[in-house]
N, C-alpha and C positions, 0 to 999 in steps of 0.2 A: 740644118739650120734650126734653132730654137725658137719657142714662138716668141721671147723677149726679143732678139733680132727682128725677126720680121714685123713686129711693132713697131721700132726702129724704122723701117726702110719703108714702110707703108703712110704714103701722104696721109696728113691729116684731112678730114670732110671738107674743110674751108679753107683750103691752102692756097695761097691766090689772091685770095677775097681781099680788096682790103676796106676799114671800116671807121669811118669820121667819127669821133666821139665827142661831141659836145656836151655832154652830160656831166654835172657832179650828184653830189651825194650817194645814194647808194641804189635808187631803181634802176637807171639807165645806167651807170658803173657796172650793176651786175650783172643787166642782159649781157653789154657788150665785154666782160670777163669771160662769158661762158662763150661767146663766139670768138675772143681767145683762145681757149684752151683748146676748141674744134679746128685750130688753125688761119684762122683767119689775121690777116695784119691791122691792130686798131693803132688809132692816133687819137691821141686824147689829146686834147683844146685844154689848159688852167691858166688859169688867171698867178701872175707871180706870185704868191703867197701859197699858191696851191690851191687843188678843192678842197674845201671845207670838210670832206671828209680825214684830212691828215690829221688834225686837230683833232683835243680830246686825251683822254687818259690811255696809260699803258701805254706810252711813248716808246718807238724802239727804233733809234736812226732815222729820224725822220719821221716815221712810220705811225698808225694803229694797226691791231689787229685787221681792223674792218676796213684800211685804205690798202693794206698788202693782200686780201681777201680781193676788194674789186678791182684792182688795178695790177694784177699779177697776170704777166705776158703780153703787155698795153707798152707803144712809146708815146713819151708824153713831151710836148712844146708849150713852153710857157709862150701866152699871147692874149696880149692887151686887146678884147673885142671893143676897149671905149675908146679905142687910139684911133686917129681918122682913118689908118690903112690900115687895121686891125681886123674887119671884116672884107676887104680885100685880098687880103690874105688868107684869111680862110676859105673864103671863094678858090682860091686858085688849089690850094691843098683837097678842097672837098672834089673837084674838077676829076681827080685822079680816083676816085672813092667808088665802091659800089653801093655804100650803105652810110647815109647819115642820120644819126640818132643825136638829138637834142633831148634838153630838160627846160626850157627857159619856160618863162613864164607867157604866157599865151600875149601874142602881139607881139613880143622882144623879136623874135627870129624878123617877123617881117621888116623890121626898125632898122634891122641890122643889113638886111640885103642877106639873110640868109634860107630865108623861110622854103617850102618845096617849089613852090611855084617857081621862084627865082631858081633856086638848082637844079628842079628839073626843067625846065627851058631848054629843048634842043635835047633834054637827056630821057626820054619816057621810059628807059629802063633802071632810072635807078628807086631806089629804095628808100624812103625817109619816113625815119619814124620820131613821134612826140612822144615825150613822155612828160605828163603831167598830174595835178590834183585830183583837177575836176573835169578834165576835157578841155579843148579847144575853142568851145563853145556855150552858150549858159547863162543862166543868171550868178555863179560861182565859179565862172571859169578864171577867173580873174583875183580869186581868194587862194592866200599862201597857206600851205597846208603841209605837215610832216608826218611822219609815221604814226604817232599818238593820237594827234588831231584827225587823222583818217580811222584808227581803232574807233575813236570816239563818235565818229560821224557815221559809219555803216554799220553801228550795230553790236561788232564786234565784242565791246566791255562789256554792255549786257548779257551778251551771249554767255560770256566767260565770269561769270556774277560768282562769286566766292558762297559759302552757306548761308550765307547772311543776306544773300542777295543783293550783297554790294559789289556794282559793275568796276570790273578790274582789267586792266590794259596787261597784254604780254610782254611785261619787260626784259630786258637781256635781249630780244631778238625783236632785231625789226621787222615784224611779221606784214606788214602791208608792203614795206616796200620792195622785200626781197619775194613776196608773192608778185609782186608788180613788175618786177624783175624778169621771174622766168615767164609769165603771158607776153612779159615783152618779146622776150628771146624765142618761144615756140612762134608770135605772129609775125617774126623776121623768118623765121625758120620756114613758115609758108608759104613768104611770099616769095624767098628763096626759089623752091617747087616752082611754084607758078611763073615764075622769068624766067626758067630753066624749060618749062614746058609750050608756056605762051609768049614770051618775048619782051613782056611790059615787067615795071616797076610796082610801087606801090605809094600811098598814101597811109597809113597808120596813125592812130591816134589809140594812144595806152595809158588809160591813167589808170591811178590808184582806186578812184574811185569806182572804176567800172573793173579794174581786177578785184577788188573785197568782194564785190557783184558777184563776178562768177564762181570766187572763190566759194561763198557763203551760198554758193546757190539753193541747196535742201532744206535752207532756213528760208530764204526768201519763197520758195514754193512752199514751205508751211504756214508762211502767213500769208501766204496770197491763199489758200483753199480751205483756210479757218484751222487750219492745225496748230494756230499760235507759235509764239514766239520764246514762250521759255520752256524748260524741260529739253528730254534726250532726244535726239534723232533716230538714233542708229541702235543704241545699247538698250537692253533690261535687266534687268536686277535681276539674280545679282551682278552688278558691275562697276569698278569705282578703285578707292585707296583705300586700302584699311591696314592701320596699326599690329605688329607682331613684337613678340621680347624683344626684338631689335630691328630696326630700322622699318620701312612702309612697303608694303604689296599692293600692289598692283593686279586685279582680277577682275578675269571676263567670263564669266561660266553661263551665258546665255541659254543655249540651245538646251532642251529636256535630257537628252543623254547628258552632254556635260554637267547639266547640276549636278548629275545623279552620282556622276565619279566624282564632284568637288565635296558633296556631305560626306560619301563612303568615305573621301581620302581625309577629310578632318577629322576623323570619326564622331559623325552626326548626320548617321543615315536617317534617322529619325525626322528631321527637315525636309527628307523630300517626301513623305509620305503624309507630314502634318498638313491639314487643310487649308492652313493661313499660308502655306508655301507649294500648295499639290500641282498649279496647275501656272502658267507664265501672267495669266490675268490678274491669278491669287499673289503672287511675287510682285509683280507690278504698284498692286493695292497697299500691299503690307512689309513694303521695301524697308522702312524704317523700322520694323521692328525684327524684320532679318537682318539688317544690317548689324542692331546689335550681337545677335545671335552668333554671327559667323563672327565680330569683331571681338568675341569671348575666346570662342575656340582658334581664331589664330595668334590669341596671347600665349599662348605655350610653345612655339616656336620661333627662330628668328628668320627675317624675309628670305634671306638667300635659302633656308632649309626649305620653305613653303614653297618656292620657287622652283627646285629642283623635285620635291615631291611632287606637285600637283603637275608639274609637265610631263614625268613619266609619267604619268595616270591621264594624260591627255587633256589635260585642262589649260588653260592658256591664261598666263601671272608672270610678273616678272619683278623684281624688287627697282622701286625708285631709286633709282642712279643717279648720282653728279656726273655732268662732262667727264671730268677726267677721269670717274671709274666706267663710264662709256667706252673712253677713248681705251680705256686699259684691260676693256674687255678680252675674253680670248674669241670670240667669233670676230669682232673689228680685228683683232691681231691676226687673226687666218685667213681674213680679207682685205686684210692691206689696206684698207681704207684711209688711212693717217701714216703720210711718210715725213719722214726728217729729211729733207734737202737743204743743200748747200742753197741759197739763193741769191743771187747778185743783188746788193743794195740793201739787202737783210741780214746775212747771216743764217745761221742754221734754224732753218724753219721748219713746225710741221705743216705742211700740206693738207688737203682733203680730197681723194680723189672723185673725181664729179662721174655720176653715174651715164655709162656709155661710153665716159672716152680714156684713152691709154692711163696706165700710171704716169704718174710725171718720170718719177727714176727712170723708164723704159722709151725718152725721148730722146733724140739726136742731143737737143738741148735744154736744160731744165729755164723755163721761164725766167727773166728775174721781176723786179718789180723797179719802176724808173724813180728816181729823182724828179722834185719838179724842172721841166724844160730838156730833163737829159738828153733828147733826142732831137731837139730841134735844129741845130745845125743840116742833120741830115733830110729831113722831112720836108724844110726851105728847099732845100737841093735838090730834092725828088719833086719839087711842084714845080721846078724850072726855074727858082731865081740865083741869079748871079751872085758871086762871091761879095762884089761888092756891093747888092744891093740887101746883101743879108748884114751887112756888116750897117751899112747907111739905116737898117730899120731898127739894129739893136742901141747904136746909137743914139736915136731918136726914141727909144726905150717902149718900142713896138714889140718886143720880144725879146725875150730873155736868155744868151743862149749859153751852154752851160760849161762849165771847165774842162780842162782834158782829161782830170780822172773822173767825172760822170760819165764819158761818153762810152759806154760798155753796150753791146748789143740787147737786147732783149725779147728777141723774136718767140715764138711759139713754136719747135719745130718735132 
């Protein structure tokens, strides 16, 4: 038997599991994405319109990139939480659940009769996690906050100050909340362990704010012990982007052996033995005026040449890449990391394989990604209500439920 078969036939980590999702946008979307892919069964709560993630540019059937990203191997039920039996319903669905993760905003859960107290009641092993701003709690717990407004609030823009020392947010990627994301997913991941070991559930609270915290930890321990706030952490000069006849390098030649092969390989051995560069103090001091130096002699080559030069010589560089010459790299292509799947409710999609778990191609079933509501039919049916009283709620326009060609499976397997 090949080891693609036995991938195949080998339960997923969290096969079983299944996982309430009240979450939209994108932190709690992608914790609970990733305890998809691990096998777990999520049910995602949207309001009829959808989450606010569908919306947005690069529209594709419904879709963005970034709602087929967190919502891929998720069923999802459209459901009215403002409708009087709206969160009754969700009660009785959560009922069935090991793991409920919300996003609201601090107070709505309890308003709603959904909050943990209420669900855990009589349940001490289940699981509930918040995902928020600013916490639960606070003089700012109660302040709306997005991915930008979190860059800008922990620090992060400054950190990231351009040459000019104008603070610059990471755009193209939402770096707060999909960091917010996976602290979410490793402190479900724990407490996982811990009910598996000790019997009990959990309490959780995950914001944004307190994942840039950990994230940004070696800057917050630099300016807690007076080592300031701006400058490198980690790197010395030389280290950075620098200009070639064609396109931009990327170079790290820290350590004293490395320099020594980065001046021989540009030939400009002469740089490691000059005093203004002899020693990592002297480098450190007089980084600006090595920088020009080194940005002279890598004007005679183009990146990808420096590139392949200075790695056999042991040096570590690499040419600034677009995504898609990322994606089109040949180590991504020898690692499979980026597959083309067929994917139910998309179309031919690429993938990204999540580090740890199978390729998608190598599962029983490839994910798809639902429709709003697609699944609601059955997930009413799984919490125990009656045909007719699922039909008396949609009625009453409590829930939205969805035609005969949405209803396509979408499980993780």
């Amino acid at each position: 038997m090949d080891r693609a078969w036995r991938r195949i036939m080998m339960p997923l980590p969290l096969q079983g599991l299944r996982v309430f999702d009240l979450s939209q946008g994108v932190a709690g979307p992608y914790c609970t994405m990733l305890l998809a892919a691990q096998g777990a069964d999520v049910v995602k709560v949207e309001p009829f319109e959808g989450d606010w993630i569908r919306s947005g540019r690069n529209q594709h059937r419904g879709h963005t990139p970034a709602s087929i990203t967190v919502n891929l191997g998720k069923r999802s039920i459209a459901l009215d939480l403002k409708h009087p039996d709206g969160p009754d319903v969700a009660r009785r669905i959560a009922a069935g659940c090991d793991i409920v993760i919300e996003s609201f905003r601090p107070g709505v859960a309890a308003r709603l009769g959904l909050d943990d107290a209420t669900l855990r009641a009589g349940r001490p092993d289940l699981i509930y996690a918040s995902v928020s701003g600013f916490g639960q709690d606070g003089p700012l717990s109660r302040r709306g906050v997005v991915d930008q407004i979190m860059q800008a609030f922990c620090g992060w823009m400054t950190l990231n100050a351009d040459a000019a020392g104008q603070p610059q947010r990471t755009r193209n990627v939402v770096l707060a909340d999909q960091v917010t994301g996976l602290y979410a997913y490793q402190a479900v991941g724990g407490a996982l362990i811990g009910k598996l070991r000790h019997g009990n559930g959990a309490r959780l609270d995950i914001s944004l704010m307190g994942a840039m915290a950990a994230f940004l930890a070696p800057r917050l321990v630099a300016a807690g012990t007076g080592g300031g706030e701006a400058g490198q952490v980690y790197f010395a000069a030389p280290t950075g982007e620098y200009p070639t006849r064609a396109g931009t390098l990327m170079l790290a030649a820290r350590k004293p052996a490395e320099y020594q092969r980065f001046c021989e390989a540009i030939g400009r051995p002469d740089l490691h033995t000059d005093e203004r560069y002899a020693t990592q103090e002297a480098r450190n001091r007089n980084a600006a005026g090595l920088d020009r130096e080194i940005a002279a002699s890598l004007s005679t080559r183009t990146a990808e040449e420096w590139e392949t030069l200075l790695n056999e010589r042991g040096v570590m560089a690499s040419v600034v890449r677009s995504v898609g010459q990322f994606m089109a790299s040949e180590q991504m292509r020898f690692a499979g990391l980026v597959e083309t799947v067929d994917v139910a409710g998309v179309g031919e999609c690429p993938l990204v394989r999540l580090p740890g778990a199978p390729a998608w191609s190598a599962r029983a079933r490839v994910p798809a990604v639902p429709a709003i509501g697609q699944h609601g039919g059955d997930i009413l049916r799984e919490a125990g209500l009656a045909e007719r009283d699922i039909r008396q709620l949609a009625a009453a326009r409590c829930v939205r439920l969805p035609t005969t060609q949405e209803e396509v499976p979408s499980h993780v397997s």
